[in-house]
C-alpha positions in Angstrom: 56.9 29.3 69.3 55.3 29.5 72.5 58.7 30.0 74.3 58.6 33.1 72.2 55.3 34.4 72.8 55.8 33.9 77.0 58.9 35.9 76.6 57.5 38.5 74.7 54.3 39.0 77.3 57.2 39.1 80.1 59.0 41.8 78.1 55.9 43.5 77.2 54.5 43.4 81.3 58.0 44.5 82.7 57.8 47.3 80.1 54.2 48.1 81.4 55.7 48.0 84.6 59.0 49.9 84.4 57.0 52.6 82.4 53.9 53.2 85.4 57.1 53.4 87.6 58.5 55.9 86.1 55.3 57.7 85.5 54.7 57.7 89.1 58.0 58.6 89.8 57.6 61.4 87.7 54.2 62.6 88.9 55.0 62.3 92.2 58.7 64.5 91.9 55.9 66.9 90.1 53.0 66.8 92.5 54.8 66.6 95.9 58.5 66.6 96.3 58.3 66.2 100.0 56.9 62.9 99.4 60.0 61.4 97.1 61.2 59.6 99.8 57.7 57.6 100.5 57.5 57.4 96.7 60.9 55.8 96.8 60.0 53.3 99.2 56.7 52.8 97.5 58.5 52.3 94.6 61.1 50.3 96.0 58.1 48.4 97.1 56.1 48.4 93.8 59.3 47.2 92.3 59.7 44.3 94.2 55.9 43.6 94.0 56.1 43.8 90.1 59.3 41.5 90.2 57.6 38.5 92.3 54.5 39.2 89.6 56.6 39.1 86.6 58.7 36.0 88.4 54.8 34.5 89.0 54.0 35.5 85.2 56.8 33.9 83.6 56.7 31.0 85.8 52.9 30.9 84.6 54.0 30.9 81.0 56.7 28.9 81.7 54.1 25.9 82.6 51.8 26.6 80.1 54.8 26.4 77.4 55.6 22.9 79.2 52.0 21.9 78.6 51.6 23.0 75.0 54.8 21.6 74.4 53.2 18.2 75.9 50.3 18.5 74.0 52.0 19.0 70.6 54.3 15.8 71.3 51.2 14.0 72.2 49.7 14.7 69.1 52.9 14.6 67.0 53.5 11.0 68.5 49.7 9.5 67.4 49.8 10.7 64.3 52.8 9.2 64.0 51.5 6.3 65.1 48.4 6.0 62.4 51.0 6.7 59.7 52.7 4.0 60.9 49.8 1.8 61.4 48.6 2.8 57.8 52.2 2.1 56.8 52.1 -1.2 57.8 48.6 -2.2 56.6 49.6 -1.2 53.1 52.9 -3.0 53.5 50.8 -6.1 54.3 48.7 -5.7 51.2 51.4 -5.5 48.7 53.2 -8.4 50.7 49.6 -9.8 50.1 50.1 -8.9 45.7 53.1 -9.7 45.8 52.1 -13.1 46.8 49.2 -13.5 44.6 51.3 -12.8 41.7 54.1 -15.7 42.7 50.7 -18.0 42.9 50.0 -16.2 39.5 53.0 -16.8 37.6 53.1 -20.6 38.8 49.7 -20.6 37.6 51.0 -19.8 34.3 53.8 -21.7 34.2 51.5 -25.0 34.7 49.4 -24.3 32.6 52.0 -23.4 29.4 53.5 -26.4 29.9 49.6 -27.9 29.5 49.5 -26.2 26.2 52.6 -27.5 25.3 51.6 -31.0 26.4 48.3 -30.4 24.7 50.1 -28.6 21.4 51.9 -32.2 21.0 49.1 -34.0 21.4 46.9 -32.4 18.9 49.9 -32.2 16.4 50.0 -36.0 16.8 46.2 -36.5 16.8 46.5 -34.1 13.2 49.1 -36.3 11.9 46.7 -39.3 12.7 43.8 -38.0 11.3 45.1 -37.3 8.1 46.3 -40.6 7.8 43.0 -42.2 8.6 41.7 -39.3 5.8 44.1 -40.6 3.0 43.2 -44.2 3.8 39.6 -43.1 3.5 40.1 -41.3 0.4 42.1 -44.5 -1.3 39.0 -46.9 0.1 36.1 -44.3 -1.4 37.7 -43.8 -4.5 37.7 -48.0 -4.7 34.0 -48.3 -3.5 33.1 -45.3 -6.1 35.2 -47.0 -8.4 33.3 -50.2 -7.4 29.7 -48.4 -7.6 30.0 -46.7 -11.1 30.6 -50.4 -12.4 27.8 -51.6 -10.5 25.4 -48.7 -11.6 26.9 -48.1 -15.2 27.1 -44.6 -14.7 30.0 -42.3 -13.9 30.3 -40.0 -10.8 29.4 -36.7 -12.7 26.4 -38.4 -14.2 25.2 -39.7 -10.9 25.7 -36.5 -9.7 24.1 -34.7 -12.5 20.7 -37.1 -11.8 20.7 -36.1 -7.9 20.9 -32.1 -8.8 18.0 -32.9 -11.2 15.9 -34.3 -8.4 16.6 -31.8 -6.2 16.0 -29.4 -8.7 12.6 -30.8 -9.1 11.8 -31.4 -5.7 12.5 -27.9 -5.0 10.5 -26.7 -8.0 7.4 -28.5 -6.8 8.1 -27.0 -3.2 8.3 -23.7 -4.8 5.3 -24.0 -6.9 3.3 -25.1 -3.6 4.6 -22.1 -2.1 4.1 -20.1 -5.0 0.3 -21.1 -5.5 -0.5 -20.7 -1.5 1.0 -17.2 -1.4 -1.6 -16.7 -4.7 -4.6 -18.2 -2.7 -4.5 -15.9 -0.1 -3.4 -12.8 -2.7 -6.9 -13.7 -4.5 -8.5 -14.4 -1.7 -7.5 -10.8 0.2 -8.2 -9.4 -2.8 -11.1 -11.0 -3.7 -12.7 -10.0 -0.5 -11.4 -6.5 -0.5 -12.5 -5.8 -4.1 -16.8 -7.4 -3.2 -16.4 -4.4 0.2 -15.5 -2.1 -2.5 -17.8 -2.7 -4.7 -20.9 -3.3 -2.6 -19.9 -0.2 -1.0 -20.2 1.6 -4.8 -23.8 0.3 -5.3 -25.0 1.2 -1.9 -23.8 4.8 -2.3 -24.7 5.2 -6.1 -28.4 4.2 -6.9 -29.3 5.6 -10.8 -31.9 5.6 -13.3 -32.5 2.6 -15.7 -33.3 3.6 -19.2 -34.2 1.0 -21.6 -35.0 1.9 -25.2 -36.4 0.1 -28.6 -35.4 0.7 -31.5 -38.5 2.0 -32.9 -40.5 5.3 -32.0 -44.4 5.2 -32.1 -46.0 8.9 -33.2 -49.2 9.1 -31.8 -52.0 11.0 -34.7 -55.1 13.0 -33.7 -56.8 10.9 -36.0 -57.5 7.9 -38.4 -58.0 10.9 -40.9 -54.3 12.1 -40.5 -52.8 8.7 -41.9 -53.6 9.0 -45.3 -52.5 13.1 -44.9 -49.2 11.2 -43.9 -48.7 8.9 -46.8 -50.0 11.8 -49.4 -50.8 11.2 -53.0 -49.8 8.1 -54.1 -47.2 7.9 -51.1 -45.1 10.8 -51.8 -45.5 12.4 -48.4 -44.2 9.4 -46.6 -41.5 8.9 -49.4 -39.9 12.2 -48.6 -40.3 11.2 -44.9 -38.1 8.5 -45.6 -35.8 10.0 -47.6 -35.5 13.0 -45.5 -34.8 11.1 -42.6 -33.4 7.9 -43.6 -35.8 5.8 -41.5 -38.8 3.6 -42.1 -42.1 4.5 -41.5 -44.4 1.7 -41.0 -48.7 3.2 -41.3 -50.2 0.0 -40.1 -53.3 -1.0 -38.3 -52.6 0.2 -35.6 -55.1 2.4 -34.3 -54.2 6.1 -34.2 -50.0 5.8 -34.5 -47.7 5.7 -37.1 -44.4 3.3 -35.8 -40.7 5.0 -37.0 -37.8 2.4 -37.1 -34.2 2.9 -37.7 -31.1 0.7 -35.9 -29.8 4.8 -36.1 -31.5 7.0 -32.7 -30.3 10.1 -34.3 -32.1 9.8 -37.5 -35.2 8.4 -35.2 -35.1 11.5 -32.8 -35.0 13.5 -36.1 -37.9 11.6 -37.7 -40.0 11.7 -34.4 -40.1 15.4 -34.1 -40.3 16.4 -37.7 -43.8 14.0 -37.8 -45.0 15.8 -34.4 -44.1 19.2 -36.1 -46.0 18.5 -39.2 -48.8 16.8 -37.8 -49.5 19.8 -35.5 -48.6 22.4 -38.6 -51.1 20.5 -40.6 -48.8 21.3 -44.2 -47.7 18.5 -45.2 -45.5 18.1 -48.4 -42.3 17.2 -49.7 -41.0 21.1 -49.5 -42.5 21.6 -45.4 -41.2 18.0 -44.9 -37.4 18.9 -46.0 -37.5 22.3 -44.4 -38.9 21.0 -40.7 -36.4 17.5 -41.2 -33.4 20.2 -41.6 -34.3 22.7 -38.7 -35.3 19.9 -36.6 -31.8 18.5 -37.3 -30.2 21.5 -36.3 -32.1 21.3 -33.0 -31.4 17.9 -32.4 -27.7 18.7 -33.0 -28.2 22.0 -30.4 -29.4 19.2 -27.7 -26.7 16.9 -28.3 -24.3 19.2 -27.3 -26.5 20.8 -24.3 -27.1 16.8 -23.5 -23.4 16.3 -23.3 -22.6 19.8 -21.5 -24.9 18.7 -19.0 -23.8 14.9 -18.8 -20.0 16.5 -18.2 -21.4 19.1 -15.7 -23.3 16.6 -13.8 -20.5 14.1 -13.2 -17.7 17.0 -12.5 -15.8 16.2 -15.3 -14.3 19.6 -17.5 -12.3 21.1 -20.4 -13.7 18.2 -22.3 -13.0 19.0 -26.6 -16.6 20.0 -27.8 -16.3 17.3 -30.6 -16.1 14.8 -27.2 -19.2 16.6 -26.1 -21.0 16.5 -29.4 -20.4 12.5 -29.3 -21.0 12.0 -25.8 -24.4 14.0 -26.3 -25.3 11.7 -29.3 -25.4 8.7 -27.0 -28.2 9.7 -25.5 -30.3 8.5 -28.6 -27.9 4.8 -28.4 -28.8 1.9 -26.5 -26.7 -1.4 -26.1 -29.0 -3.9 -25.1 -31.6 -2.0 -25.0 -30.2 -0.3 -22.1 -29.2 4.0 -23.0 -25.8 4.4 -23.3 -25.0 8.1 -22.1 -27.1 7.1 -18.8 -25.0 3.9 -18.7 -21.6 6.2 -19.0 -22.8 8.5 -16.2 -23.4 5.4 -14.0 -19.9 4.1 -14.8 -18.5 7.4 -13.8 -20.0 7.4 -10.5 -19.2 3.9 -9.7 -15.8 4.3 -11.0 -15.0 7.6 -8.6 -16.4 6.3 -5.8 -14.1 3.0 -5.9 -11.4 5.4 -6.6 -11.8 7.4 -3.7 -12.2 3.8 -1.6 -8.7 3.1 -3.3 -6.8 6.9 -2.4 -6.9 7.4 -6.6 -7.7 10.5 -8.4 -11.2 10.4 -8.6 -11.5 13.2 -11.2 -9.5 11.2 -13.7 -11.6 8.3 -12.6 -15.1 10.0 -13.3 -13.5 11.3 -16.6 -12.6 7.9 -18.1 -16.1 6.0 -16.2 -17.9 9.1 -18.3 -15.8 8.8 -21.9 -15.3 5.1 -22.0 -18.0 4.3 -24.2 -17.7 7.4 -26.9 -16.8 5.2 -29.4 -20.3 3.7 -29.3 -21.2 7.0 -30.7 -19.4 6.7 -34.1 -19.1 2.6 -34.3 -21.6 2.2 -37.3 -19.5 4.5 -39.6 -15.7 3.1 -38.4 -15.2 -0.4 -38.7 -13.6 -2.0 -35.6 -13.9 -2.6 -31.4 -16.2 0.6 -30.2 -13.0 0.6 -27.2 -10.6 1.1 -29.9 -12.7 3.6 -31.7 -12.9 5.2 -29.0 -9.6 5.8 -27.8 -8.3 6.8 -31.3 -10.8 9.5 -30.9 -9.9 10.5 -27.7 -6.1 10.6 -28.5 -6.9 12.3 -31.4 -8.9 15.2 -29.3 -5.8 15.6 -27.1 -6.7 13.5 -24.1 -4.6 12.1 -21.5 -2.9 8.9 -22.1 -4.2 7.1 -18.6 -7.8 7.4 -20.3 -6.8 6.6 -23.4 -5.4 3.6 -21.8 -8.5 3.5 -19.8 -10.7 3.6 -23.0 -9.2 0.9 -24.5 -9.1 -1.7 -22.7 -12.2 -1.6 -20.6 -13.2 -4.6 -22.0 -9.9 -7.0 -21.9 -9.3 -9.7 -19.1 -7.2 -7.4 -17.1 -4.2 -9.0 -17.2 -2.2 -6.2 -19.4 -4.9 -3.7 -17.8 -4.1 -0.4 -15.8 -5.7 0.2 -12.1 -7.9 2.7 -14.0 -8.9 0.7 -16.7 -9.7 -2.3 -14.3 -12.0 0.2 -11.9 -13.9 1.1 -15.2 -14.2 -2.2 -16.5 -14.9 -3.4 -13.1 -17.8 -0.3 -13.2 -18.9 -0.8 -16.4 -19.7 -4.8 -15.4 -21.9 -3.0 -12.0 -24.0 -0.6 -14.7 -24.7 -3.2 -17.1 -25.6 -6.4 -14.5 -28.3 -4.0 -12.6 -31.5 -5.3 -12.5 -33.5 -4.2 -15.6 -30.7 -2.2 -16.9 -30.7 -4.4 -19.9 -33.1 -6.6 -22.3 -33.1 -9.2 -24.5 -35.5 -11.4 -27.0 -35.8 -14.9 -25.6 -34.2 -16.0 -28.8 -31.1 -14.4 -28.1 -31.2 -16.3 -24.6 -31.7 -19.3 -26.6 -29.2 -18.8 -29.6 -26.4 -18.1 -27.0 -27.0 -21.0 -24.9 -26.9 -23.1 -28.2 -23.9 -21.4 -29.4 -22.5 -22.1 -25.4 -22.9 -25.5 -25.6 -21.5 -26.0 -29.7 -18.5 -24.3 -28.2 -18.2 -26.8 -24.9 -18.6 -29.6 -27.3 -15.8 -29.0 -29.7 -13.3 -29.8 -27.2 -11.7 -33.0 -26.8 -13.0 -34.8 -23.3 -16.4 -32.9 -23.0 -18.8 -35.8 -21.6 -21.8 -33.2 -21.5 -22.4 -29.3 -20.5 -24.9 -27.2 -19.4 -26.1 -23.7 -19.8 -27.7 -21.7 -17.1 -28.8 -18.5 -15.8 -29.5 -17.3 -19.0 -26.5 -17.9 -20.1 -23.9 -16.2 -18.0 -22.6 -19.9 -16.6 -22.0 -22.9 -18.2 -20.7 -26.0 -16.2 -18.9 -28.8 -18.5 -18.5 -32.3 -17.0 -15.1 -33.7 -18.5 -14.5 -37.9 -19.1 -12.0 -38.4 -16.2 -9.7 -41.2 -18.2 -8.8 -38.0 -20.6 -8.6 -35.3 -19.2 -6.3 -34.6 -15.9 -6.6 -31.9 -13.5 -4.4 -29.9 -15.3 -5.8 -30.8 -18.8 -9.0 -29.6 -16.9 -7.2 -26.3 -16.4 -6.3 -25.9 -19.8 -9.5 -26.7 -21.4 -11.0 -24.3 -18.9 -8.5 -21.7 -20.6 -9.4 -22.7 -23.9 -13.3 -22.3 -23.6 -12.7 -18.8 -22.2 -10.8 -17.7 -25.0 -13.2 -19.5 -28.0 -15.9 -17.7 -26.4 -14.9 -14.2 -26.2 -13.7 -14.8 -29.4 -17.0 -15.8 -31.1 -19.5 -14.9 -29.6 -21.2 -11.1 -28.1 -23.1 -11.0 -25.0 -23.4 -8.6 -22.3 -21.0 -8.9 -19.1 -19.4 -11.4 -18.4 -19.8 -15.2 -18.8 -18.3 -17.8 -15.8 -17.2 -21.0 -17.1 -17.0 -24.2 -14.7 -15.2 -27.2 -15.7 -16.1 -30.2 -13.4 -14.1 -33.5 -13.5 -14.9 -36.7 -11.3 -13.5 -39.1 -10.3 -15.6 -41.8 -8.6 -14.7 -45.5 -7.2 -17.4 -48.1 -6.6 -17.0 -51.9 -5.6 -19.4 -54.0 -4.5 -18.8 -56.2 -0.9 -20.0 -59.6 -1.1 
């Protein structure tokens, strides 16, 4: 290539050359003819001047052709050279493989011939082994042969006895388990349920209203008794008959005294005798008409009452006959304690524990509130005011959950709903207040007696005692009859005789004790 280009340059220069020549040979046969022969001789000189250049060029060229030419072979020849070198170092490395893989493959060989060796030697050790297992199973069938005439029982049999003991052993296991997992369960629960409940009294602090069951009127005078009683009695005989209540004219200075088991009829009785004794007419015709408009009003504030009872606690769409009995226990007590002031209590307590428990607390507040309705009607139906009471509900189209709720606010809880548990669990709080409730000392006494008669029919009873007023009685048990789970059982038992038998307000906690004592004397 560079031969070429030197070649071409030289061509390209002569050209130059040959072509100025021939310019200046043309100029100067234009410009001066006389000096052609001058020009010829210059030219004959510039010719031989641009020969010994273009020798001088191409000589130049020449060399520098050599020297490329030198350079290109020195180049060619080391990079033929690190091929090589690179040709050899690879050739070295698969000499290298190809080595490795001989080693490999003898490797191999060695060690199939080890897993032959080894193959046979298992094979024989297999054939061995069973024969040492058939042996085995010739001499245990003799020794189990041998045992089952020594014990007297078969195989199966003996077999039949272990699986029972392990069945047993893993009952009792179980049963461990069983009861520690129910420990804690109470216990969590337990603990969780006193938070929730202490927090319900701390937030919800209501009135107690306690109530007799008799009315005294206060009179103006001494004078207005006998206006009372009327000729020969007949005043206070309509009274009575009017009203269906008693009314006792005593010694008592200035005050007549109304008694009736009925609060209705007493309300009624109370404000007819204000009416008249502030008219001043009094006989049998005023005394029926005031006892019949002041029955009408009375009925107008029950069902204000309950309006207000129902507005108060949140609860709505309540059937007005619901209203009209939840009004009328205003005039009830139980215990001595007002019933339609208890039910708004329970329905407090029992939203505020649901909202502690993520419930609904308006279904809550409407079953705390209604749960006692049947208290309303429960001397004119026979049967459980919780049963009365939920028929009526159901009856008046409400919802099953406080039906359910109704019902069974006073069971043990077991077959209870969450709702019917919080109500319960509310109605216990409203009823165990402080002064929320009263009683004679001889009903203390007579259900202590009856406490004790009950603790003392039992088999095993050594002795038993009463106390705080009857809401605990301990029973100490004869420890050669009765066993801790008898003890259990008889616990069980008195539970059930008692809420069976007898009626008392919340909730009665029976202890059965039994001890077992060992005494020796060292001598």
């Amino acid at each position: 290539m560079l031969n070429g280009s030197l070649f071409v340059l030289i061509i390209v220069v002569v050209v130059a050359i040959l072509a100025g020549i021939v310019l200046g040979y043309i100029f100067k046969q234009m410009f001066a003819a006389k000096k052609i022969k001058s020009s010829e001789s210059l030219a004959a000189r510039i010719v031989e001047e641009a020969k010994k250049e273009s020798e001088t060029i191409k000589k130049e060229a020449i060399l520098q052709a050599k020297e490329n030419l030198l350079k290109m072979k020195a180049d060619f020849d080391r990079e033929t050279k690190d091929k090589k070198n690179e040709l050899d170092g690879l050739e070295k490395q698969i000499r290298s493989k190809e080595e490795n893989l001989d080693k490999r493959i003898d490797q191999l060989a060695q060690k199939e011939s080890s897993v032959e060796n080894r193959e046979k030697s298992i094979t024989a050790k297999e054939t061995a082994i069973e024969e040492k297992h058939r042996k085995l199973d010739v001499i245990l069938q003799e020794q189990k042969e041998k045992l089952e005439k020594i014990a007297g029982i078969s195989s199966d049999e003996a077999k039949n006895l272990l699986i029972q003991s392990m069945e047993a052993d893993a009952k009792r296991d179980a049963a461990a388990i069983v009861r520690k997992i129910e420990e804690e369960a109470k216990l969590t629960a337990d603990r969780k349920a006193r938070e929730i409940i202490a927090y319900s009294i701390q937030r919800y602090s209501g009135d107690v209203v306690a109530e007799n069951t008799v009315s005294v009127v206060n009179l103006p005078s001494e004078e207005m008794k006998g206006r009372i009683i009327g000729r020969e009695g007949r005043n206070i005989r309509a009274i009575e008959a009017a009203t269906g209540i008693d009314l006792i004219v005593d010694d008592t200075p200035e005050a007549v005294v109304l008694s009736s088991f009925d609060p209705v009829r007493r309300e009624v009785a109370r404000i007819s005798l204000e009416r008249l004794i502030q008219d001043g007419r009094i006989h049998p015709g005023r005394i029926e008409e005031i006892v019949k408009k002041v029955r009408t009003e009375v009925e107008q504030i029950i069902r204000e009452t309950g309006e207000k009872a129902s507005f108060d606690v949140g609860v709505h769409d309540i059937h007005p006959e619901i209203i009209n009995l939840l009004g009328s226990l205003k005039y009830r007590t139980s215990y001595s304690q007002n019933v339609l002031q208890h039910s708004i209590d329970v329905a407090y307590l029992t939203g505020i524990m649901a909202s502690e428990l993520k419930m609904n607390i308006k279904e809550a507040k409407r079953a705390g509130l209604l749960h006692d309705i049947g208290k309303a009607i429960d001397h004119k139906i026979e049967g459980p005011h919780a049963a009365i009471g939920a028929d009526f509900a159901k009856r008046f189209g409400e919802n099953p959950r406080i039906i359910q709720a109704i019902a069974t606010h006073h069971d043990d809880g077991r077959n209870n709903t969450l709702l019917g548990v919080l109500v319960q669990a509310a109605d216990t709080l409203s009823a165990a207040r402080p002064g929320a409730r009263r009683e004679m000392l001889e009903t203390y006494v007579k259900r202590l007696e009856e406490l004790e008669k009950i603790a003392h029919s039992f088999n095993g009873v050594d002795k038993c005692y009463a106390i705080q007023a009857g809401r605990e009685i301990r029973i100490l048990v004869e420890n050669e009859k009765i066993s801790d789970n008898d003890a259990v059982m008889l616990c069980n038992d008195i539970i059930k005789k008692i809420e069976n038998e007898l009626t008392y307000p919340g909730q009665i906690k029976v202890t059965v004790i039994r001890e077992t004592r060992v005494s020796s004397y060292a001598k």
